[in-house]
C-alpha positions, -999 to +999 in steps of 0.1 A: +000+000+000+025+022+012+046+021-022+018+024-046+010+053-025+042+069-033+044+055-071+014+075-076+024+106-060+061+105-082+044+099-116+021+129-109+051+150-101+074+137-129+046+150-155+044+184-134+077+191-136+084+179-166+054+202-182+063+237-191+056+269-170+036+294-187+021+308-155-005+343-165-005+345-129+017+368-112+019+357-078+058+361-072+064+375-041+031+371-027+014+352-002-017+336+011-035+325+042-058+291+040-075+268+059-078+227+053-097+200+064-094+165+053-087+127+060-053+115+082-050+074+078-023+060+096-005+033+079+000-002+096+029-012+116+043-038+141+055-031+177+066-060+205+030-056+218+015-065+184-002-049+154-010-013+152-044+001+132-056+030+127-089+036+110-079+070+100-101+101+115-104+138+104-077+164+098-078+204+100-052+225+095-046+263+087-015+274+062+009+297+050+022+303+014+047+326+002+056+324-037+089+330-044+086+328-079+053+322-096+065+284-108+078+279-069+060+284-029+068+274-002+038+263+025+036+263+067+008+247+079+000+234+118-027+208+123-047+192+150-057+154+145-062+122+174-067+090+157-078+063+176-049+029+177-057-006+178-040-034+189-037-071+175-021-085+209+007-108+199+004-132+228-030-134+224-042-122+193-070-106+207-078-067+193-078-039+218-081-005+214-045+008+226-054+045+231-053+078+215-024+095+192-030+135+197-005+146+173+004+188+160+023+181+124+039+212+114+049+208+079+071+228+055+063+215+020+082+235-010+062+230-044+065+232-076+037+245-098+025+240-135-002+263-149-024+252-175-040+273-205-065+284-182-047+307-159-068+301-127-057+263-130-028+253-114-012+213-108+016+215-079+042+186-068+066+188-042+080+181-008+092+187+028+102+177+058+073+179+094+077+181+131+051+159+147+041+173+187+034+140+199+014+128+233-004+097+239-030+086+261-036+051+271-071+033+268-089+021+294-100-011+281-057-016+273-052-007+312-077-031+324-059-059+308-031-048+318-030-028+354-011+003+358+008+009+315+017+039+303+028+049+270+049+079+262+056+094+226+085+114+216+079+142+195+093+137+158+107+147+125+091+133+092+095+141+054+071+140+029+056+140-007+029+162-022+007+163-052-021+188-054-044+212-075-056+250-072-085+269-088-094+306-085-127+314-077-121+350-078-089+368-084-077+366-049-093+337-036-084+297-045-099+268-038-072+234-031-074+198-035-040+185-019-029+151-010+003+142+013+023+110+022+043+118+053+070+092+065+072+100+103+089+073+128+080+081+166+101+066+194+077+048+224+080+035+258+059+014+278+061+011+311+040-012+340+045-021+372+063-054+377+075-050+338+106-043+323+101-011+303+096-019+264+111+011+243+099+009+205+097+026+174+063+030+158+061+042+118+034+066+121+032+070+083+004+083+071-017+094+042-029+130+044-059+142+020-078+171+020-095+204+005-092+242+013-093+277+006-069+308+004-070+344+004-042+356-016-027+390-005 
């Protein structure tokens, strides 16, 4: 999953940057506030305890473009998400719901943009590297099987890939369709009473979609 994921997202931005730049916008030097909201899906991943799922949950972000030239921006955005992770137990094989990830990505994602004959179209593919806030709360049904855990989350670094699309509404004011792959491996430990500690690393890769709008100043 995780590489046709990425397959897809490199063939998109292989014809984008291989497609010529005949922008009729002139957006060098300027810069725009947005807001997104989308999709956040965790990939799979083993850890000592078992198999970790995520069901994926909802995303919302706000953002910050600058265009340094008209072809090339650069975008901040800060997020909020808290997907739920489940557990396949490994001694047991019985599924539990492990707890909650409450996670801030702040991502830097430089883009390269192709404008079509219709100058309020744009294609963009790019990427950049994130810093993942990270805190994680145990569940209650994982404590009651076993008295006392606790799971702490290191906050981490990712990188990423970025395909995406633009279209002006009105002359200062675009509408977005952009979709993320983030590679982002977070550091764990477990701890319980009676239990040598378990430290771990947990791929929290994840698949980022989602639509917004910008004011362009």
């Amino acid at each position: 999953m995780k590489k046709k994921v990425v397959l897809i997202m490199l063939t998109t931005g292989f014809f984008v940057f291989s497609a010529q730049v005949g922008s009729a916008e002139e957006l060098d030097k300027k810069f725009a506030l947005g807001a997104r909201a989308g999709f956040y899906k965790i990939a799979d991943d083993d850890i000592p305890q078992g198999e970790i799922k995520s069901g994926g949950t909802l995303y919302g972000e706000v953002n910050f473009t600058y265009f340094i030239f008209d072809y090339f921006s650069l975008e901040m955005s800060a997020g909020y998400v808290k997907p739920d992770l489940d557990l396949t137990e490994v001694s047991t094989g019985y599924v539990v719901e492990y707890g909650e990830i409450e996670q801030i990505p702040i991502l830097l994602t430089g883009r390269f943009h192709w404008w079509n004959d219709i100058p309020k179209v744009c294609l963009y593919a790019g990427g950049g590297v994130g810093y993942f806030i990270n805190d994680f709360s145990v569940s209650s049904t994982y404590r009651s099987r076993h008295p006392g855990a606790a799971v702490d989350a290191d906050n981490s670094f990712g990188f990423l890939v970025a395909v995406g699309a633009e279209y002006f509404v009105k002359e200062k004011w675009a509408l977005s369709v952009d979709l993320k792959y983030v590679y982002n491996p977070v550091d764990f430990v477990q701890t319980q009473p009676g239990v040598s500690p378990s430290a771990f690393d947990l791929d929290l890769d994840t698949f980022l979609g989602g639509v917004g709008i910008k004011y362009y100043f």
